[in-house]
VOPAGU-2260 file (C-alpha; in pm, 1 decimal, decimal comma):
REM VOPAGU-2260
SITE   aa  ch    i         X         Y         Z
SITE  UNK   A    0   11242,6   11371,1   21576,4
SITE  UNK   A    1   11183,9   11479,0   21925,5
SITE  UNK   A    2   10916,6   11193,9   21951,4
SITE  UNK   A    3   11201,2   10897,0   21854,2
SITE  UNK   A    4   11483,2   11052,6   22048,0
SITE  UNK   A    5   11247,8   11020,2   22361,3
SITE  UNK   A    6   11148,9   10690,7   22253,4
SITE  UNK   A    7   11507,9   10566,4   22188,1
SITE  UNK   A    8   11623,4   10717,8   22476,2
SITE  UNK   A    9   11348,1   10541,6   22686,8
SITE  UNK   A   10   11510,1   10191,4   22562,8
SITE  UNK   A   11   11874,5   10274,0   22590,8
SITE  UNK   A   12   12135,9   10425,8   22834,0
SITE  UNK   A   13   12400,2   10514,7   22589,0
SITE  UNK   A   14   12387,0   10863,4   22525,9
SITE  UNK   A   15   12455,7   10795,9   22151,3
SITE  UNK   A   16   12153,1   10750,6   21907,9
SITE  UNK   A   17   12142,6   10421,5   21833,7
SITE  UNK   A   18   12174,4   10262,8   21498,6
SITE  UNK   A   19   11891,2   10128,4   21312,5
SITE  UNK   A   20   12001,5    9774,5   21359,7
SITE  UNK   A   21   12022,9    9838,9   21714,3
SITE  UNK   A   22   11654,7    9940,6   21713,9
SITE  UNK   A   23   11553,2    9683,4   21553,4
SITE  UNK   A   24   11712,3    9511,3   21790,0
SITE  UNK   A   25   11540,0    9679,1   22118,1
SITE  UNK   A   26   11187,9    9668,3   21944,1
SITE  UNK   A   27   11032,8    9438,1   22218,1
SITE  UNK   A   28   11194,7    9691,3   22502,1
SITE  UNK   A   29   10996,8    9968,5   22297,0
SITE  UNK   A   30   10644,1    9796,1   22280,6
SITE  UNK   A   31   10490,4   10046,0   22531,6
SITE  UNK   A   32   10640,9   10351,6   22333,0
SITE  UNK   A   33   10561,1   10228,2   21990,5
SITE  UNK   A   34   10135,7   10159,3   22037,1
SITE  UNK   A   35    9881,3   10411,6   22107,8
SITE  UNK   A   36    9666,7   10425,5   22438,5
SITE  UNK   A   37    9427,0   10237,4   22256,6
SITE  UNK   A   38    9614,6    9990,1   22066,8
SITE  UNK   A   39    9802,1    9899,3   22443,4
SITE  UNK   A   40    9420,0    9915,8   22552,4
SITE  UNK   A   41    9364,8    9662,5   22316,4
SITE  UNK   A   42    9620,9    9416,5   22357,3
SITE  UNK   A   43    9636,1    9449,2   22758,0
SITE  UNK   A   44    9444,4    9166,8   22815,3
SITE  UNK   A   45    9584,2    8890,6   22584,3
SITE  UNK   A   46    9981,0    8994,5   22723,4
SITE  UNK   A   47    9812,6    8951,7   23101,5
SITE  UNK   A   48    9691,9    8614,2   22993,4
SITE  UNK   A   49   10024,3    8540,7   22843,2
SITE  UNK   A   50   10217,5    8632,8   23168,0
SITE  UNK   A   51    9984,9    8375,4   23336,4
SITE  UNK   A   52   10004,9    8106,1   23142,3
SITE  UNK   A   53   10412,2    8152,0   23155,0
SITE  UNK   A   54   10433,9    8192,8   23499,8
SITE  UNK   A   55   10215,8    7876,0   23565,5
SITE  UNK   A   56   10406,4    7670,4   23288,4
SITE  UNK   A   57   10715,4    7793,7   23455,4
SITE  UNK   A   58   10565,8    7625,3   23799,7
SITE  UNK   A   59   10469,2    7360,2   23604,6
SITE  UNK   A   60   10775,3    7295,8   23445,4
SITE  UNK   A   61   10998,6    7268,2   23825,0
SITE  UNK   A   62   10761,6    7025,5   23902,4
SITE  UNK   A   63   10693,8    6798,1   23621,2
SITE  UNK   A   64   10843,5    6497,8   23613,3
SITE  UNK   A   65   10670,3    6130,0   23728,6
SITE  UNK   A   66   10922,1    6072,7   23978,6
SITE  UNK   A   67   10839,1    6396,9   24170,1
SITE  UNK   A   68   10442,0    6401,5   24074,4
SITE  UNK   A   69   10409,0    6012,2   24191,4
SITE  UNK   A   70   10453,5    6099,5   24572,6
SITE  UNK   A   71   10247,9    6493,0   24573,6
SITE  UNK   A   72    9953,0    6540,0   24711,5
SITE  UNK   A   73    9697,4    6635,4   24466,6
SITE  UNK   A   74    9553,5    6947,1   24633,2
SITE  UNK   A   75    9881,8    7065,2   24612,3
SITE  UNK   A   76    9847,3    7064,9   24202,8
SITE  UNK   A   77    9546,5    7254,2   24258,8
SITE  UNK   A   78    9654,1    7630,7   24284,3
SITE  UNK   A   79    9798,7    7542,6   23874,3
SITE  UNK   A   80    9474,5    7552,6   23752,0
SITE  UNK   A   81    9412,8    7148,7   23810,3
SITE  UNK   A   82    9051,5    7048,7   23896,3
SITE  UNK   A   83    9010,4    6806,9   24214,8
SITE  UNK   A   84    8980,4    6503,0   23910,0
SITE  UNK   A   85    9296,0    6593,8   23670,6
SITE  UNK   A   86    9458,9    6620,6   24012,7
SITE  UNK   A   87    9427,3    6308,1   24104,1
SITE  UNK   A   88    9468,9    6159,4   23724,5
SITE  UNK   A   89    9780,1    6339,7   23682,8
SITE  UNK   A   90    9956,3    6216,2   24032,5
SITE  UNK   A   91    9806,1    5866,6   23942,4
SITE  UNK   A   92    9989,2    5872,1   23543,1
SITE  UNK   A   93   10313,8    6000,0   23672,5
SITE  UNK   A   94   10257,6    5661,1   23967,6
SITE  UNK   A   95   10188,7    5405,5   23679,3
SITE  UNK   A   96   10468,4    5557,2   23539,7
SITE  UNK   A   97   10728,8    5510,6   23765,6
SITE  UNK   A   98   10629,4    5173,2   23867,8
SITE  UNK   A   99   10631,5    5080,2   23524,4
SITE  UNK   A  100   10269,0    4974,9   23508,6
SITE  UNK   A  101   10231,9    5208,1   23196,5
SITE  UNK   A  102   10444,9    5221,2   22958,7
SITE  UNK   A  103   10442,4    5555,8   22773,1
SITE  UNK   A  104   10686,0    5498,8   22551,1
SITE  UNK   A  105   10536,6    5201,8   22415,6
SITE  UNK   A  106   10181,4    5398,7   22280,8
SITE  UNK   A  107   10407,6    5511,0   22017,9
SITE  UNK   A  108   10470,3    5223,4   21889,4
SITE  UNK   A  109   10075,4    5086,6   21888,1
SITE  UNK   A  110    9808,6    5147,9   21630,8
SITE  UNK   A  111    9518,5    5383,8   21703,7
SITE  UNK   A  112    9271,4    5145,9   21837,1
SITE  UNK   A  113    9548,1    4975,3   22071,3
SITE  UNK   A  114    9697,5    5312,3   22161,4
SITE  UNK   A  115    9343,1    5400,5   22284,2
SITE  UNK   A  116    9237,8    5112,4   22502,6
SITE  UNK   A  117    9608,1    5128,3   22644,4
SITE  UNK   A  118    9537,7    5500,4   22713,2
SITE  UNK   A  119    9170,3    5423,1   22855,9
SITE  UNK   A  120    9340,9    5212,3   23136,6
SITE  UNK   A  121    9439,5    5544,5   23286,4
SITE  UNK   A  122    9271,8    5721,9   23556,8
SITE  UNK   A  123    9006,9    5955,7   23435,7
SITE  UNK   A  124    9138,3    5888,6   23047,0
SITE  UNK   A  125    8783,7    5842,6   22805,4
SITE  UNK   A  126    8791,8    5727,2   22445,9
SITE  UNK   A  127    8796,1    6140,2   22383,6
SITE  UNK   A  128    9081,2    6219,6   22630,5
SITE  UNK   A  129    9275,6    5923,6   22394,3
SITE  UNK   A  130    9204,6    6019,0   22086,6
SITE  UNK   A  131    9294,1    6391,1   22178,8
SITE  UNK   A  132    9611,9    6273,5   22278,0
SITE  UNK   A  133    9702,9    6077,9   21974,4
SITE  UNK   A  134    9609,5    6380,0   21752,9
SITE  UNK   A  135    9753,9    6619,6   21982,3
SITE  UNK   A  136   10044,2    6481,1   22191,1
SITE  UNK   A  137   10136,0    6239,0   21912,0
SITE  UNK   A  138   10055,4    6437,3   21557,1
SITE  UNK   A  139    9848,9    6151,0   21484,4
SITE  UNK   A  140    9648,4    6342,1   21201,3
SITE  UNK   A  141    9444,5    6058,0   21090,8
SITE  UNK   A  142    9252,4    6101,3   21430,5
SITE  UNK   A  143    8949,0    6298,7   21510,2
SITE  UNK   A  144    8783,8    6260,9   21863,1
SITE  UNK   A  145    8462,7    6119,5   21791,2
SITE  UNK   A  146    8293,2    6166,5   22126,9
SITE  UNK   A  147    8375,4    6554,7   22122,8
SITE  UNK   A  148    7994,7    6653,7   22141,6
SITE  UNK   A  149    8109,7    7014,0   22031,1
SITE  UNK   A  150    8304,7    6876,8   21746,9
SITE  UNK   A  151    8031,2    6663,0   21660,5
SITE  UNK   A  152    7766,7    6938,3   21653,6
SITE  UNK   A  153    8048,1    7209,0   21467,8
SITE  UNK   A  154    8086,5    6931,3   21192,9
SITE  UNK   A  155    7684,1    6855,1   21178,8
SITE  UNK   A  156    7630,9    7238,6   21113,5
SITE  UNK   A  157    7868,7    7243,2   20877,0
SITE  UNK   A  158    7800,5    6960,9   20670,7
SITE  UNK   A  159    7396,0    7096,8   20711,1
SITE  UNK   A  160    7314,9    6730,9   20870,0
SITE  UNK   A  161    6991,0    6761,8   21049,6
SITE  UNK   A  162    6993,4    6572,7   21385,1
SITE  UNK   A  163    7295,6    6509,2   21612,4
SITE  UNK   A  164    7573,3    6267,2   21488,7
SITE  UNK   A  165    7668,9    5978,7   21684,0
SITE  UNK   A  166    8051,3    5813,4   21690,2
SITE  UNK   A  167    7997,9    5591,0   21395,0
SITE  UNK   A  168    7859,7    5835,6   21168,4
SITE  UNK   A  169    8128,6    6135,2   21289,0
SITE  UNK   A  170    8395,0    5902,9   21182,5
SITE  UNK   A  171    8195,3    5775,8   20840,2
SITE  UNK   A  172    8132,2    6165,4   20771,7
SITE  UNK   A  173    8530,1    6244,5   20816,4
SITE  UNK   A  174    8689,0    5981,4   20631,0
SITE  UNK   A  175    8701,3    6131,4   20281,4
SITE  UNK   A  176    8921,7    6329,0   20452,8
SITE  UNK   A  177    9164,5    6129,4   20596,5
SITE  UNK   A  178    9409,0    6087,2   20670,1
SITE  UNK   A  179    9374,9    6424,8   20785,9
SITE  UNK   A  180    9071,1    6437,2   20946,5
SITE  UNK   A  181    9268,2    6551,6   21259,1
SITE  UNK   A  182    9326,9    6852,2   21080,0
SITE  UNK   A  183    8961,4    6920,1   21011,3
SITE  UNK   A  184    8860,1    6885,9   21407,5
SITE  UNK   A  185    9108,0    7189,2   21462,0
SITE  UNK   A  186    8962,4    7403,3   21177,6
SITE  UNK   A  187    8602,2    7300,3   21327,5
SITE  UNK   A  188    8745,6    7443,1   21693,9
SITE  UNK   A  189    8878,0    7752,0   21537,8
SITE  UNK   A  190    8604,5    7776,0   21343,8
SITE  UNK   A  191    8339,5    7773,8   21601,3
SITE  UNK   A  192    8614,0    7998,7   21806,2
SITE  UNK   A  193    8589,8    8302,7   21545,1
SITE  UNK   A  194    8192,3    8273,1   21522,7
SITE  UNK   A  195    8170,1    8300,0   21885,5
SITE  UNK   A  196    8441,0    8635,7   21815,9
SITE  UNK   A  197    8702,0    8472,2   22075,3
SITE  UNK   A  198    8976,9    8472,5   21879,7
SITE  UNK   A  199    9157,0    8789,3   21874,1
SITE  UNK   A  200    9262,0    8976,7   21577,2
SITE  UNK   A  201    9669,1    9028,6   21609,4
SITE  UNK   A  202    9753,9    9437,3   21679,8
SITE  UNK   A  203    9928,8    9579,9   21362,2
């Protein structure tokens, strides 16, 4: 009893005990009292990541839109995690994109093959950057990038194909699949993930 009343007490200034809705409630103020030294040990890492990734989305997010991307220097991208080349691509899509040169509306609208050459006009945009981004940005589940050469060797391995498979015979080895295949390049990247013990099991 002692243990919750300092634990409570640690999450709340009323001088009352709380209810147990009310803890319920105040579980996520409570994380630190709640885990073990190792089980905080444990999940340290992953919340530090977290807090990263939200405080550069949050920059991100201020910053974001074509009209105010079109005129910014790309080193000034740079400090988000950008490379020198996605820099430069990104300031050069949010440019087409406010002169009206690329329409991104429109890609909605086209069929894979057209929605990839349109894409493939882009700045620094390959047939795998495309493809990503119809099966990503678009839910297109029919699509699996083709010129991913780890998705390519994860689905070789898998299938127990001897030799490297090229574009054609990626797509020819996926379509029994379809139109899911999409959904198969994701469980070949998670996959390969948990193999390589990178994904991390949640804390209980």
């Amino acid at each position: 009893m002692a243990g919750m009343e300092a634990a409570t007490g640690a999450c709340s200034n009323s001088e009352a005990a709380p209810s147990r809705s009310s803890q319920r409630r105040s579980r996520p103020q409570c994380r630190k009292s709640r885990f073990s030294s190792r089980a905080s040990t444990s999940i340290a890492r992953p919340r530090l990541l977290h807090r990263r990734r939200c405080i550069v989305c949050s920059a991100w997010e201020q910053t974001s839109r074509p009209a105010h991307l079109a005129g910014v220097s790309p080193e000034a991208l740079r400090p988000l995690g950008f490379s020198r080349a996605k820099a430069l691509s990104i300031v050069a899509l949010a440019a087409a994109i406010e002169t009206g040169t690329f329409d991104a509306d429109a890609i909605d609208s086209l069929d894979n093959e057209k929605a990839v050459a349109a894409l493939m006009h882009l700045r620094g945009i390959g047939r795998w950057s495309a493809e990503y981004a119809l099966l990503r940005g678009l839910g297109r589940l029919n699509v699996f990038p083709g010129d991913d050469v780890g998705a390519r060797n994860n689905l070789a391995h898998r299938l127990q194909r001897k030799g490297p498979l090229d574009y054609a015979a990626v797509q020819a080895a996926v379509q029994p699949w379809q139109p899911f295949a999409g959904l198969v390049y994701f469980h070949l990247l998670l996959a390969n993930l948990a193999d390589q013990g990178v994904l991390i099991e949640p804390a209980v």
